[in-house]
C-alpha positions in Angstrom: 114.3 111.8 74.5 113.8 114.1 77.6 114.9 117.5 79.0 118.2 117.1 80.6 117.1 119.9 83.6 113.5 118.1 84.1 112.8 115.1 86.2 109.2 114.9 86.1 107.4 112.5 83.7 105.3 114.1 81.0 103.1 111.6 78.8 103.2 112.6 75.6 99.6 114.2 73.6 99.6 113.0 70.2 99.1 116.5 68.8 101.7 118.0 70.5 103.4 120.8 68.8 105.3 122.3 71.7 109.0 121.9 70.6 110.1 121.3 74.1 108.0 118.0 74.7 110.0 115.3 76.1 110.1 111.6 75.9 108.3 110.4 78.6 109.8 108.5 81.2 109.7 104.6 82.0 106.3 103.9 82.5 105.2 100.5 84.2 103.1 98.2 86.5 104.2 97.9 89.9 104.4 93.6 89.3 104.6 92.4 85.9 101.8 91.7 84.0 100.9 88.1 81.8 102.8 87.6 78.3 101.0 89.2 76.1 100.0 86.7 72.7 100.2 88.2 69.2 97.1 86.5 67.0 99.5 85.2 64.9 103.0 84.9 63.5 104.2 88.5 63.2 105.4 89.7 59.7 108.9 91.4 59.6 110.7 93.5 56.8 112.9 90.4 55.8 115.8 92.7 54.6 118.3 91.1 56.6 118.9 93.8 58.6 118.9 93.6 62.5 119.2 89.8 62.9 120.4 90.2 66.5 119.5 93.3 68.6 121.4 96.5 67.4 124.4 97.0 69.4 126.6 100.3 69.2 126.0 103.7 71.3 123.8 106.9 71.5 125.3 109.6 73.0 122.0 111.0 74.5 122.2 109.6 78.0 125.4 111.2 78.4 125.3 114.1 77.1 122.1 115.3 76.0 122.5 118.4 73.6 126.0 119.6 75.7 128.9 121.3 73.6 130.6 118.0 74.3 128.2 116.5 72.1 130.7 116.8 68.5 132.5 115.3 65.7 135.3 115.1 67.8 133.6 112.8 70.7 131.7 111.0 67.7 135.1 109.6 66.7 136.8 108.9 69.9 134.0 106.8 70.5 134.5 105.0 67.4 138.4 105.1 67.9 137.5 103.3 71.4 135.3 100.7 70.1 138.5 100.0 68.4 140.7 99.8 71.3 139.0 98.6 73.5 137.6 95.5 71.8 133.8 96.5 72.4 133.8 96.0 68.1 135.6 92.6 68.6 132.6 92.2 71.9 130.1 92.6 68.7 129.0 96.9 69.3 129.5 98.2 65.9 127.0 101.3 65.6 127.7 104.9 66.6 124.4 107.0 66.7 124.1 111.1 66.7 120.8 112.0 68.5 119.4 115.0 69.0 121.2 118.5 68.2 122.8 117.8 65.3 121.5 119.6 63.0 120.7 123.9 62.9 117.1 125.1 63.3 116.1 125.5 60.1 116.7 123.7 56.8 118.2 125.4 54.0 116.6 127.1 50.8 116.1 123.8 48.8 114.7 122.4 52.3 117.9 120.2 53.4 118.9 119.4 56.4 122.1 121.6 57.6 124.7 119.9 59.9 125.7 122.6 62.9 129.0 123.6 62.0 129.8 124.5 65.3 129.6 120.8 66.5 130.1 119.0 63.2 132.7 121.3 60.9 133.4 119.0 58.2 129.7 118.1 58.1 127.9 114.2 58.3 129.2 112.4 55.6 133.1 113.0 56.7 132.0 111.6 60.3 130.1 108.7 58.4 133.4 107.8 56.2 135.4 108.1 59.6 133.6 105.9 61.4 133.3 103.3 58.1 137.0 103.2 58.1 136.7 101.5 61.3 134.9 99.3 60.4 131.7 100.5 62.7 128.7 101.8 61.3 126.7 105.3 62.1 123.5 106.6 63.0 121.3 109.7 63.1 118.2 111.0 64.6 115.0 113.0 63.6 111.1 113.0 64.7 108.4 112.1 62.7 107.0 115.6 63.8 107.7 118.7 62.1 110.6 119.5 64.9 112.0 117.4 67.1 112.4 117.3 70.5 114.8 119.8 72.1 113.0 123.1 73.1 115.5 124.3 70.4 113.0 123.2 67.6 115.6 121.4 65.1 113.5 120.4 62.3 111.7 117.4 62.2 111.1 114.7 59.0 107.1 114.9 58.9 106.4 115.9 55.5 110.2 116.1 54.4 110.6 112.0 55.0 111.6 111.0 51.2 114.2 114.2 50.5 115.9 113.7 54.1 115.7 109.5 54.0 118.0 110.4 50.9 119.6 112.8 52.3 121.0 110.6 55.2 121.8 107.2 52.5 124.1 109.5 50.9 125.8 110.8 54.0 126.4 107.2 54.5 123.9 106.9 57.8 123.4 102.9 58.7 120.8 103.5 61.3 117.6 105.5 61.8 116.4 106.8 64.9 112.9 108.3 64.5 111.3 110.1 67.6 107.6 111.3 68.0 107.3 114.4 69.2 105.2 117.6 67.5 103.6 115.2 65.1 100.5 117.3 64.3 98.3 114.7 65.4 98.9 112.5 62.4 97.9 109.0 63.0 101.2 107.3 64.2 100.9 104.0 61.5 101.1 106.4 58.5 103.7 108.8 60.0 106.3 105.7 60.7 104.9 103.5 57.5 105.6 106.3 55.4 109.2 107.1 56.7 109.8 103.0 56.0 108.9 103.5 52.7 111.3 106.5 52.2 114.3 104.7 53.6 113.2 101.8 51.7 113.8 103.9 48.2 116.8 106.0 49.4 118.2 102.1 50.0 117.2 100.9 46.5 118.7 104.2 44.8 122.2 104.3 46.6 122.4 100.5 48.2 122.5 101.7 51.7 120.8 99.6 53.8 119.7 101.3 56.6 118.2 100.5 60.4 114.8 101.8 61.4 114.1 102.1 65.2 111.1 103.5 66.2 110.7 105.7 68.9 107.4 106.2 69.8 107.7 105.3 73.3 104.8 102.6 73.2 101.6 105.2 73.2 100.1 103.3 70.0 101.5 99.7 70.7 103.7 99.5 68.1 104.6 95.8 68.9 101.2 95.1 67.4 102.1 96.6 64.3 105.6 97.7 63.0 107.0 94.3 63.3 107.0 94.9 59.3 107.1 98.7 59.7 111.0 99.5 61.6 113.7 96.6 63.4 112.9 97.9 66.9 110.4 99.8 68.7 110.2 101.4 71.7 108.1 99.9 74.3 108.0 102.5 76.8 109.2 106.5 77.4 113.0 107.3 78.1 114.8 105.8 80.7 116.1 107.5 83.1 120.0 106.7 85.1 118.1 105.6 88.6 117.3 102.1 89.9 113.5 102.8 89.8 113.4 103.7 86.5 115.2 101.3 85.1 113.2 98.7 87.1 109.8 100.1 86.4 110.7 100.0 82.0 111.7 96.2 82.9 108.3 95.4 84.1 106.8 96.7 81.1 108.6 95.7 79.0 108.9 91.8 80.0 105.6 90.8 79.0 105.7 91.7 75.6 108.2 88.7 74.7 106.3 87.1 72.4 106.7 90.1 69.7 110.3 90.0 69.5 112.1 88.4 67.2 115.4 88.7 64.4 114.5 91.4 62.4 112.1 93.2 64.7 112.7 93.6 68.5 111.1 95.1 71.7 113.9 98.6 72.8 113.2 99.4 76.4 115.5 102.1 75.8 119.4 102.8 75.9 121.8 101.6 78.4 122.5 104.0 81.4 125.8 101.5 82.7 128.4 103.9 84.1 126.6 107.4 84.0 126.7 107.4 87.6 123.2 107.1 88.9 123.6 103.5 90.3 125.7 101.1 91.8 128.3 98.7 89.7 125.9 96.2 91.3 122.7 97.8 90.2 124.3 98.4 87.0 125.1 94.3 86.1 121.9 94.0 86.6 120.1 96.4 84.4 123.2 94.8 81.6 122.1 91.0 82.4 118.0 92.4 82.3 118.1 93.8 78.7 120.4 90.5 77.6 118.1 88.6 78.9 115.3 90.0 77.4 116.8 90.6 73.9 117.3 94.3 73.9 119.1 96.3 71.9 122.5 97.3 74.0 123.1 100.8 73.1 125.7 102.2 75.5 124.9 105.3 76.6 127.8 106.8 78.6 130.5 108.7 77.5 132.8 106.1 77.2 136.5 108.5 77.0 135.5 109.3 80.9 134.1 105.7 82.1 135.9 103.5 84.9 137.2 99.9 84.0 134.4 98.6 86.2 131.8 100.4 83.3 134.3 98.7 80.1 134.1 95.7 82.5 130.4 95.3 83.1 130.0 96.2 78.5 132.6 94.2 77.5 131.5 90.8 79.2 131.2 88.6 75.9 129.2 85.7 77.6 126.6 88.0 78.8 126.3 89.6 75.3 126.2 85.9 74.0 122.8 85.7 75.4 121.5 89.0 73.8 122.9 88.1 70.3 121.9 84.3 70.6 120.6 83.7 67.0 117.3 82.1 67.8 116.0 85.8 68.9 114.0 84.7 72.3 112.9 87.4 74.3 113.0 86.3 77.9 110.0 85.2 80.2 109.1 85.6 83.8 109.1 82.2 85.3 108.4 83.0 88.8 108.2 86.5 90.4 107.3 87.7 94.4 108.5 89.5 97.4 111.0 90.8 94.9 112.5 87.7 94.0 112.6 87.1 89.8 113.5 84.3 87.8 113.4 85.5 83.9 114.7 82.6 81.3 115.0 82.7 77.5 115.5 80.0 75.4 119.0 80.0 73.5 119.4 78.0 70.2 121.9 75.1 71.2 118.6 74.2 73.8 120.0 75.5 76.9 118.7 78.6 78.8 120.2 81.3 80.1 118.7 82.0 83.8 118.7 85.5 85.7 118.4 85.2 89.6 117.3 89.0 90.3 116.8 90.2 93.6 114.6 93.5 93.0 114.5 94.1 97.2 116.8 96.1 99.3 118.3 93.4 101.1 120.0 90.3 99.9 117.9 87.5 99.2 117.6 83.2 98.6 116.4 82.7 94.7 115.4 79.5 93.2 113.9 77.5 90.7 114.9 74.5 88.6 115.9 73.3 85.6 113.1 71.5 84.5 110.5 75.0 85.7 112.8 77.0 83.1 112.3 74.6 80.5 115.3 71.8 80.4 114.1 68.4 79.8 114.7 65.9 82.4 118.1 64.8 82.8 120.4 63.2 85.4 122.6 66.1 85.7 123.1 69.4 84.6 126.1 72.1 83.1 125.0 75.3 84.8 127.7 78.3 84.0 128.5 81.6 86.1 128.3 83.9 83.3 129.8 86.6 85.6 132.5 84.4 87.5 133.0 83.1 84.1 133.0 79.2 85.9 130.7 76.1 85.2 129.4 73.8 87.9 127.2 70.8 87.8 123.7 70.7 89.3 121.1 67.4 90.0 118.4 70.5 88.8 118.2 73.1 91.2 119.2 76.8 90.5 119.6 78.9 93.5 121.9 81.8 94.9 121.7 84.5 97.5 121.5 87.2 95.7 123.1 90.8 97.0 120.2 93.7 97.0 119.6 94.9 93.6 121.9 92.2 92.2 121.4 89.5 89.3 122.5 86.5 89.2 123.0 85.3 85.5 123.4 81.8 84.7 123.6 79.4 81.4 122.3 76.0 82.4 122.1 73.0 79.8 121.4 69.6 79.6 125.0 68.8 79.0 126.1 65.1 79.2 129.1 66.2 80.2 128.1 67.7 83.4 130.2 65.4 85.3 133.2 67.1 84.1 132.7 70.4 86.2 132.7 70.2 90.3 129.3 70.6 92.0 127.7 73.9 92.4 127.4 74.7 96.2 125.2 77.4 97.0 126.3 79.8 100.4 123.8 81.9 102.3 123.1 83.6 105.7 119.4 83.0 107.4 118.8 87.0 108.3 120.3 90.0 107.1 122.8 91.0 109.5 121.8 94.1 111.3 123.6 94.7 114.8 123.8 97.2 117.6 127.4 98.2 118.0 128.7 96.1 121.2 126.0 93.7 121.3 126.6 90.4 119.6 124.3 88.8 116.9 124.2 85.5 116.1 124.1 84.4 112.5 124.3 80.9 111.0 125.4 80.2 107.6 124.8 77.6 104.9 127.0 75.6 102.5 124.4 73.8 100.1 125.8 70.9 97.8 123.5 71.7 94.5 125.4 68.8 92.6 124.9 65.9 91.4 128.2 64.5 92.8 129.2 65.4 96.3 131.6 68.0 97.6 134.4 66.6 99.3 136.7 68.7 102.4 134.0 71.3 102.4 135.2 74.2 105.2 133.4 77.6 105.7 135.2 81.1 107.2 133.0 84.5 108.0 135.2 87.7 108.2 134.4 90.7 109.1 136.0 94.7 109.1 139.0 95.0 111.2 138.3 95.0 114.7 135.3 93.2 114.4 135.1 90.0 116.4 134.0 86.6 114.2 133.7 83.7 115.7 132.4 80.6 114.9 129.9 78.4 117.2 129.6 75.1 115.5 131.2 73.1 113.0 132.6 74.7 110.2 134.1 72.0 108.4 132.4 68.6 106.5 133.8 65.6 105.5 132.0 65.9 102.2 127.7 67.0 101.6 125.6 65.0 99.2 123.7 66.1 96.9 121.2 68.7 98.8 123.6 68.8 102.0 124.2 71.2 103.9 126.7 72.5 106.3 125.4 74.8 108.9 127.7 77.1 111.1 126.4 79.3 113.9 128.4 82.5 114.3 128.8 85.5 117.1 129.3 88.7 115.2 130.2 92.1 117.3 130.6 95.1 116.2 133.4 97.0 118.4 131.7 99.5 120.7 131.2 102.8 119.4 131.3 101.3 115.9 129.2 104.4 113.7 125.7 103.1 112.7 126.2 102.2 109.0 127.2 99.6 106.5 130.2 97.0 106.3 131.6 94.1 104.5 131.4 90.8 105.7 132.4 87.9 103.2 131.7 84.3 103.9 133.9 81.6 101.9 133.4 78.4 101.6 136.5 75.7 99.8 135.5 72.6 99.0 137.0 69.5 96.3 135.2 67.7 93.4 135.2 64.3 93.4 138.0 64.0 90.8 139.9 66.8 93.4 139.4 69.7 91.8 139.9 72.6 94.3 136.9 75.4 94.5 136.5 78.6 96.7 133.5 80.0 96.4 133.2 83.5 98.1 129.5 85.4 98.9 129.9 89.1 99.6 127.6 90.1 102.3 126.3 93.5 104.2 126.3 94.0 107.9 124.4 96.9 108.8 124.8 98.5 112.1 122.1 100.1 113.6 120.8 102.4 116.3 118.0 101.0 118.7 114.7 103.2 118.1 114.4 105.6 120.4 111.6 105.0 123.2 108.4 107.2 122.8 107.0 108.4 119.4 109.6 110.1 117.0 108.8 111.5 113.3 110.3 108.9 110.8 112.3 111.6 109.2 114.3 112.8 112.3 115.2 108.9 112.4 118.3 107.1 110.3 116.9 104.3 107.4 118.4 101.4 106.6 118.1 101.9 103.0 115.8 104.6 100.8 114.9 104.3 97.0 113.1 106.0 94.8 111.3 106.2 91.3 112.8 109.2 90.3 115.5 111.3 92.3 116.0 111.2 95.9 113.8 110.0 99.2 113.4 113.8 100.6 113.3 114.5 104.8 110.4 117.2 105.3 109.4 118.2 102.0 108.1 117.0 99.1 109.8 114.9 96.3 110.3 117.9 94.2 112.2 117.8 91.4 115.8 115.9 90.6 118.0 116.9 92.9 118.4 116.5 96.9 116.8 119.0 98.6 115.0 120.7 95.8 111.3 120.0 97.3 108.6 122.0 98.6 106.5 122.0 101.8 104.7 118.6 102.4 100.7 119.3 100.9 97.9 117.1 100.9 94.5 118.6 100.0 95.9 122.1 100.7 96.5 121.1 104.1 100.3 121.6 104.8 102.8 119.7 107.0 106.2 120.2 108.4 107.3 116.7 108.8 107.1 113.6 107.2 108.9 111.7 104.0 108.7 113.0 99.9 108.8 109.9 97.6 108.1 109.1 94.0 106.5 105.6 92.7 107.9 102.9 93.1 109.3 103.8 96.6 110.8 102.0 99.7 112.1 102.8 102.7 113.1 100.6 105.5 113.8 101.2 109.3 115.2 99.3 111.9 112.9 98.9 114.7 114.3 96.1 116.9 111.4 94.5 118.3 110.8 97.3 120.3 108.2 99.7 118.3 104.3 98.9 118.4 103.2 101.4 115.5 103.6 103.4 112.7 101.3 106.3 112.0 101.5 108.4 108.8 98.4 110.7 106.5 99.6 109.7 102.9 98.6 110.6 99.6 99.5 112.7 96.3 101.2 115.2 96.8 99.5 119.2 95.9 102.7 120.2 93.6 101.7 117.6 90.7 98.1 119.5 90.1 95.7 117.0 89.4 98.0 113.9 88.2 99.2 110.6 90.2 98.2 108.0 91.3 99.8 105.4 94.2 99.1 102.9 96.4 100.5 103.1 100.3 102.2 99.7 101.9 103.4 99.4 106.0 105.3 96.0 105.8 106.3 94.6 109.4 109.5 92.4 108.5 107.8 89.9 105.9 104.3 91.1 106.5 101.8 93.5 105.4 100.8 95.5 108.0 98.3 97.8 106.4 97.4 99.5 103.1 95.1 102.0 101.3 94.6 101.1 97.4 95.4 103.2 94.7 94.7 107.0 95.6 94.7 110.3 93.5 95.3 113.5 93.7 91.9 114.3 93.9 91.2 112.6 97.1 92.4 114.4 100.4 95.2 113.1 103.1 94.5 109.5 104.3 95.1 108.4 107.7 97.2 105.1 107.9 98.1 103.0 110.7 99.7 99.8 111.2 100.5 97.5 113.8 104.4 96.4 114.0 104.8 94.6 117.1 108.0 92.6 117.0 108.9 92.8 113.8 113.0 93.4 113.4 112.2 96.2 110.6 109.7 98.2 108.7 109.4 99.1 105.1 107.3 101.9 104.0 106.8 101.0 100.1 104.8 103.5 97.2 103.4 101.6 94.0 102.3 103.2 91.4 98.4 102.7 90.7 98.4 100.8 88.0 99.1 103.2 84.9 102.8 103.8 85.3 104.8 106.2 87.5 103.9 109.3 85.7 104.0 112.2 88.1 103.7 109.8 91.0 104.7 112.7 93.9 103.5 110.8 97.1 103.9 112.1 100.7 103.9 110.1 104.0 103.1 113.4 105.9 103.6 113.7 109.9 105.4 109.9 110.2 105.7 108.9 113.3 107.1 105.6 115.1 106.2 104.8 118.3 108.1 102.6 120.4 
């Protein structure tokens, strides 16, 4: 776990014995590495425990060690599994972390429940949440404390008295952390805890689930398969789009380990803590279903929206994380942002994520046969989102919004006839317009279907006010399969409009040949813009069309600081300060709108001073679709490099921060004294 009031990643020392160490923070590549092969079939505890990935919650992500944190929010969230059908969706375990417990043990060296958050002790919470028909779970560290800076007490050397100790409480689920573990060698300190739980299970037949958190540092995929259910595969997520993103791309590679019984655990679920978009959130849901994770929810569910219960409660993605044959799933194609992951499911079909990583929405494809469908003349391919099945001849494809997914079940169903034909919309640009001036856009209503779609018409709307109208054809007889119906369109944005973004939605209705009626409906973004000023102007002085970050916020002037906006320091490379320019963590982006009318961007980059001697990035320019210029991975240790790059004509520029290869860890980098000139 990690410090609630600290943003910056920490790796983790083996020999740590600082109670406040912290579970590090997502850790990953900036592309996704090659599947990684065990040497042979892995070995798993065969108990019967964990078949599917663990589904329940963890209170952590929430609400760290608050006073919130109690007996009393332990069972409303059981009471609300209840009601609101996330037991019926298939969530059944409640897990304590952290804080549960008082400092020290008591004189025959037991663990004491705080009575100040749990009165009527463990056991009564355990029996609660049993009458519900749910099951619960606890946490310690295979340290001598664990991880809060408070120094509750840890299982290393206590592991058989307090495995006991929790079967007769009634605890259903072990979650055992890493931190102050005295050095000890990391196979013996989570071998020997198995073997505890395994006799505290024979002596009172409770069965009990053993995840292991040890956040990846000794590759635990290579060896607990036999050892716990789960493992970590990477440090603590955090509730921001980068983090979430950079723990997917470690964690996707290592597919091949996962299995029933014994499963990769990028970490807890941040949906509805706030951090990221309802958008942002489906996709970090569909990711780890896709990928066979467990799905511990991990925000307090008595305050979250319907849009949170919504996005948790959607059975036919959660199909595809329980699917019985236990696939993790693969990377089938990957660049410029654009990913297709499938996983295999056991009826033969595969369920397909379109996930657009960029900023801006974006065309993803592949086909049925490229995720693994034998040939066939047509195809069943399911929304599981819209919750509506089309047929396809074999391609997969949707514009997907920015930092959206796009999950999809597509079989070789001989029934495919059955269901109308998919029909795939899109724009060709991103709609970006100067208020008053009108911008010409053109459309696209793709038959994907084997059969045809019949009385196809397409509408564009915009905000009120806004002036739509069409200049071509926007109605078809009918498209066969792999036509298309192409509309141009003058879009104006009223005079004075402020510079910003707005909803535009294109529609398209069509009939299948038997005359079944479909609307289809793509959400889009019109962004309106400023034109760049003329002359050179710092980069931070000027408006972005969209800014992300690793961790926390893009920062104007200062460094990146530490979680909140605004909390940075001066810009410093190589002691050498600056009073202008952009503070970013790995992986970063930030894009401006230039126009056509700017010729170059100018920036010194590097690590910034306020990480010591840690970090490591790599700078990109990008000019529209282009890579404009670059500098490799840098350190702290190497002084402020100049960077220039050459942007003539390009519509907009994207300033992007990888990591250097070894995760984001302290990744603080500066584009110091930005300037565009124009």
């Amino acid at each position: 776990m990690r410090h609630p009031h600290t943003r910056t990643i920490r790796r983790r020392a083996a020999g740590a014995l600082a109670a406040g160490l912290l579970c590090a923070a997502g850790l990953a590549a900036p592309a996704v590495a090659a599947p990684v092969r065990p040497p042979a079939a892995a070995p798993s505890l065969a108990d019967g425990l964990a078949l599917t990935p663990p589904m329940g919650f963890n209170n952590w992500n929430s609400t760290h060690c608050g006073a919130d944190f109690d007996e009393a929010m332990v069972k409303g969230i059981a009471d609300l599994f209840v009601d609101k059908g996330l037991k019926d969706a298939g969530y059944r375990y409640v897990n304590l972390d952290d804080c549960w417990a008082l400092p020290d043990r008591d004189a025959n060296g037991k663990l004491v429940p705080d009575p100040a958050r749990f009165p009527n002790g463990i056991k009564a919470v355990a029996d609660y949440v049993h009458s519900k028909g749910l099951k619960l779970g606890i946490y310690t560290s295979a340290g001598i404390k664990t991880c809060n800076s408070a120094g509750f007490p840890g299982a290393l050397g206590h592991e058989y008295s307090d495995a006991r100790q929790f079967a007769d409480w009634g605890v259903d689920y072990l979650k055992y952390d890493n931190c102050n573990n005295l050095g000890v060698d990391a196979k013996l300190r989570y071998r020997t805890m198995r073997d505890a739980l395994k006799a505290a299970s024979q002596a009172t037949g409770r069965p009990i689930v053993y995840s292991i958190c040890e956040w990846g540092e000794n590759k635990p995929w290579e060896w607990a398969s036999d050892v716990g259910h789960l493992w970590r595969t990477t440090g603590d997520i955090s509730d921001s789009w980068g983090s979430m993103v950079s723990i997917l791309k470690q964690n996707l590679p290592l597919a091949p380990y996962a299995g029933p019984g014994h499963w990769n655990d990028p970490d807890m679920l941040e949906v509805g803590n706030g951090g990221m978009t309802d958008t942002e959130y489906r996709s970090h849901f569909s990711l780890w279903s896709v990928m066979a994770a467990p799905l511990l929810i991990g925000t307090d569910l008595r305050k979250a929206s319907p849009a949170t219960f919504d996005i948790l409660d959607n059975k036919e993605v959660i199909a595809v994380d329980q699917d019985p044959l236990g696939r993790q799933g693969t990377v089938v194609s990957s660049g410029a942002g654009r990913w297709v992951v499938a996983k295999e499911m056991k009826d033969g079909s595969r369920a397909v994520a379109l996930f657009n990583e960029s900023g801006s929405a974006q065309r993803i494809a592949t086909t049925a046969t490229a995720v693994g469908l034998p040939d066939a003349p047509g195809y069943t391919l399911r929304d599981l989102w819209q919750h509506r099945g089309y047929n396809t001849a074999g391609t997969i494809a949707a514009t997907v919004p920015a930092h959206g997914t796009v999950l999809l079940r597509v079989s070789a169903d001989p029934d495919w006839a059955t269901h109308p034909p998919a029909v795939e919309l899109g724009l060709d640009t991103s709609p970006l317009l100067e208020a008053g001036t009108p911008a010409a856009l053109t459309s696209a209503v793709t038959d994907l279907g084997r059969t045809a779609a019949r009385r196809v018409s397409v509408s564009l709307t915009g905000p009120a006010g806004w002036s739509v109208r069409p200049t071509s054809a926007t109605t078809a007889a009918a498209l066969p399969t792999g036509g298309s119906l192409r509309t141009g369109w003058k879009v104006t944005a009223p005079t004075g409009t402020p510079a910003g973004s707005y909803g535009l939605s294109l529609k398209a209705s069509y009939r299948s040949p038997a005359g079944e009626s479909v609307v289809s409906t793509l959400p889009l973004t019109a962004t309106v813009v400023l034109a760049p000023p003329t002359g050179t102007s710092y980069l931070s002085d000027l408006p972005w069309l969209s800014a992300t970050s690793g961790w926390g916020p893009v920062e104007r002037d200062t460094s990146n600081g530490e979680s909140d906006a605004g909390d940075g320091h001066p810009i410093s490379l190589g002691g050498v300060v600056y009073p202008k320019g952009l503070g970013v963590h790995a992986e970063s982006e930030v894009s401006f709108y230039t126009g056509k009318a700017c010729e170059k961007v100018t920036a010194d980059v590097g690590v910034d001073d306020e990480k010591g001697a840690k970090g490591t990035v790599a700078f990109e320019i990008w000019a529209d679709g282009t890579k404009a210029a670059s500098t490799g991975v840098l350190t702290n240790a190497q002084p402020a490099q100049p960077l220039t790059a050459d942007v003539t004509g390009a519509q907009v520029v994207r300033l992007v921060v990888t990591d250097g290869g070894d995760g984001i860890d302290s990744d603080h980098a500066d584009w110091a004294d930005a300037r565009l000139s124009c």
